[in-house]
N, C-alpha and C positions, 0 to 999 in steps of 0.2 A: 493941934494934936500931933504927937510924937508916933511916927511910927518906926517899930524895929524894923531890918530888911536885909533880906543877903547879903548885901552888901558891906555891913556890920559885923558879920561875922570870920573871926579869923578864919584866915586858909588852912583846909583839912583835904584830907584825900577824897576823893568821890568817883561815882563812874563816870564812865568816860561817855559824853553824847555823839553817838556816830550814826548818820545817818543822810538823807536828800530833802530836796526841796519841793515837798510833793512825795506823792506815795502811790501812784499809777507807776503798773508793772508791765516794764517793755517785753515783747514777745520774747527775747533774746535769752531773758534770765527765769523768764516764769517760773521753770523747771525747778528752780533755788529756792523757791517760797512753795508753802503748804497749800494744797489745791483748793481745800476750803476757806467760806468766808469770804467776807470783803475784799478791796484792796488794802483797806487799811489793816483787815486785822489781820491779811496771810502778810502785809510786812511787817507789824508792830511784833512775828515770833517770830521775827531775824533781828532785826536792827531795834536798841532801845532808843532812838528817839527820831524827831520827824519834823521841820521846817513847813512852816504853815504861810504860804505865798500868797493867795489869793485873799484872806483878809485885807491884802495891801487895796487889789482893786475894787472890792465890794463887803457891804456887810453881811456877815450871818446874821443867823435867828440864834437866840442862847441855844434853844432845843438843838439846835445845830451841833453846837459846839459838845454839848451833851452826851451825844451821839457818840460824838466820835472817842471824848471820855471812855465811854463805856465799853465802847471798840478795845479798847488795850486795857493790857496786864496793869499793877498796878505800880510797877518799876519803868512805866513809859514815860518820857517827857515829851511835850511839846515846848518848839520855838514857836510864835507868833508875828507876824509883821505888823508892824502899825499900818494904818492906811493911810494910802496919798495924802489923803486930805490934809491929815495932818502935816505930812514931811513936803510936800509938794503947793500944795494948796495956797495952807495957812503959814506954810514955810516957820513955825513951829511959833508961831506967835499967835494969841489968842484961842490957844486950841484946847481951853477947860471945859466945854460942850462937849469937843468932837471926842478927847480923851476919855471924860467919864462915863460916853455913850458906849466907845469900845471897849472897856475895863468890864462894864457891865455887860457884853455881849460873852465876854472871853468869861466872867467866873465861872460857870459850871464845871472847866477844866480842873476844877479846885485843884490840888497838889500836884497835879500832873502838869500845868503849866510852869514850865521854868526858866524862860527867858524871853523877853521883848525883842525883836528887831529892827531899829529905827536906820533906816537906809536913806541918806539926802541925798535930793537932786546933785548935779554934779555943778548945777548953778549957785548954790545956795553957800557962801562965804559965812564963814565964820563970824559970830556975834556976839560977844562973852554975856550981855544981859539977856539977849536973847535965848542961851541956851543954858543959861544958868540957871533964868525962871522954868522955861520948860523943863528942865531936869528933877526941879525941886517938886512945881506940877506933877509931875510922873510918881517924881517918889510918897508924894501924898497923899496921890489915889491907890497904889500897888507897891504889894513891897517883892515882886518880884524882880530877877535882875534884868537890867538893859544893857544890851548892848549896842553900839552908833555904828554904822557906816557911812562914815563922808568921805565925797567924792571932789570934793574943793580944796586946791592945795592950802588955802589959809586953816584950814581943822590940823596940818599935819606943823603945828608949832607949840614952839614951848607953852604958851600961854593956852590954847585949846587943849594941851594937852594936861595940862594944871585944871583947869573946867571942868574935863571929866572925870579926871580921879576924883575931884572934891566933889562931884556928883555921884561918886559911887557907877560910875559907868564905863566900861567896858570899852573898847574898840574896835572892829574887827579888822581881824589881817585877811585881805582879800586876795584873790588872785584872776585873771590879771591884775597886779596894785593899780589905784587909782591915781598915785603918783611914784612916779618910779625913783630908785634908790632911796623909798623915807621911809623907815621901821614905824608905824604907827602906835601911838603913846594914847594908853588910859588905865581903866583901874584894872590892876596885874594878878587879880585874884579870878578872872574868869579871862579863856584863852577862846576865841572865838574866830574861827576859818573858815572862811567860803570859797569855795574853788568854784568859780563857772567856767570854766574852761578855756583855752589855749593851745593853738592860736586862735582861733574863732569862737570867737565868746558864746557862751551857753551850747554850743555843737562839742566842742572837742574836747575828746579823750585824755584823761592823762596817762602817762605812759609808765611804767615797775619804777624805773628810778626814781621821779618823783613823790609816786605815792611813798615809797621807802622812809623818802625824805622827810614828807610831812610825818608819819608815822615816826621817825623819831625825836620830830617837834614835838609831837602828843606825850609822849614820853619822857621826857626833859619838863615839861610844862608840866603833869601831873605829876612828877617828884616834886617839885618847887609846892605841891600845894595847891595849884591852879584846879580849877572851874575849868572842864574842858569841853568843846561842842566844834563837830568838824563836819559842815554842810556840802555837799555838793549839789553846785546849784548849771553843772551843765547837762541839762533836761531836755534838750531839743530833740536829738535824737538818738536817746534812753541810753549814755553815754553814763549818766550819775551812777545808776544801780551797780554795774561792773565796777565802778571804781571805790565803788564807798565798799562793794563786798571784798575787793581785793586791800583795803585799808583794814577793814576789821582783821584777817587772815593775817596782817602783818603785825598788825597789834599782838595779836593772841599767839604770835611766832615769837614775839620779841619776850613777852613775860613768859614762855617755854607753857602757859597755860590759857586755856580759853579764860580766866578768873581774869585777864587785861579789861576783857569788856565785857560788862553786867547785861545778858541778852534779856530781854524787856518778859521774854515768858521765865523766866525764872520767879 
């Protein structure tokens, strides 16, 4: 069976996905988000979109996912994490159970779901049959887009990086990198950034200059055409929220109008 997928489709302009890793509101920023409702849904009328972590460590109920659907407007996205199992466990082999168990957890997100993130161990070395099948696996149950994080310098080469473009998969640019000086290679139509923070992972703050910086990565990236999603994933202590609001501010500085980023209650 042939399925179409993002990944098929030429690069066009789109909005920009800016948002954290998680949607619990640190006491520091409350004030910034609408008093009512959830957590999720006083963030989902700031930020269009929202990294879904804990998938990684446990399964929802569909109703779960459901939920939280219906929590947001309908210009919201969600990112999804696979779970350990897969990327950790099964170390990405054998994993047609454990994939179509979570594909079927996650549809009720129906259109709102827009991107997979498959994050490996920092043990787990590159395997061209290994992630070839799995990629093709992936692409066979969902044709939403994936994007990889690997943390083994054998992912950051020509031939890994051949694998995931022919897989229609993504890469992310991490930070802190997970190997330092290597620009990571995959499919160039979705631009995928995770910031956890520096120097102390998942605690520390980024500071104007850097955010500036990224912000005019988002910006260069979404002229080209790119797929864009800029996660901030240092959540320790409630570090993300400041930074991802002071990235949208620069965003919507830079285009001279808030129309840079499609805010999810529109």
């Amino acid at each position: 069976m042939t399925h179409a997928t993002h990944r098929d489709k030429p690069p066009t302009a789109s909005p920009l996905h800016i948002g954290c890793a998680g949607w619990a509101l640190s006491s520091n920023v409350a004030a910034r988000f609408p008093s009512q409702g959830s957590h999720l849904e006083r963030y989902a009328r700031i930020f269009p979109a929202v990294e879904i972590n804990s998938s990684f460590y446990r399964s929802h109920q569909p109703k779960t996912y459901a939920r939280w659907s219906e929590s947001v407007s309908d210009a919201f996205r969600f990112s999804v994490k696979i779970p350990q199992t897969v990327s950790h466990e099964l170390r990405l082999r054998d994993a047609d159970a454990a994939m179509s168990a979570f594909v079927a957890e996650i549809a009720p997100l129906g259109e709102k779901l827009a991107c997979l993130l498959l994050q490996l161990p920092p043990s787990l070395a590159f395997e061209k049959s290994a992630a070839h099948e799995f990629f093709a696996l992936v692409c066979g149950l969902t044709n939403t887009r994936v994007v990889c994080e690997p943390r083994h310098a054998t992912w950051f080469t020509d031939e890994a990086a051949q694998t995931l473009i022919d897989g229609g998969v993504a890469c992310v640019r991490a930070h802190p990198p997970p190997v330092a000086g290597v620009e990571p290679v995959g499919d160039p139509r979705t631009l995928y950034i995770r910031l956890h923070g520096s120097p102390r992972i998942y605690y520390s703050a980024y500071d104007e200059p850097f955010i500036e910086a990224v912000a005019a990565r988002i910006v260069e990236a979404r002229n080209s055409g790119a797929d864009v999603w800029c996660i901030f994933d240092n959540t320790a202590h409630g570090e993300a929220l400041p930074n991802a609001l002071m990235l949208m501010e620069k965003l919507e500085k830079a285009a001279g109008s808030p129309a840079a980023v499609v805010i999810a209650s529109q």
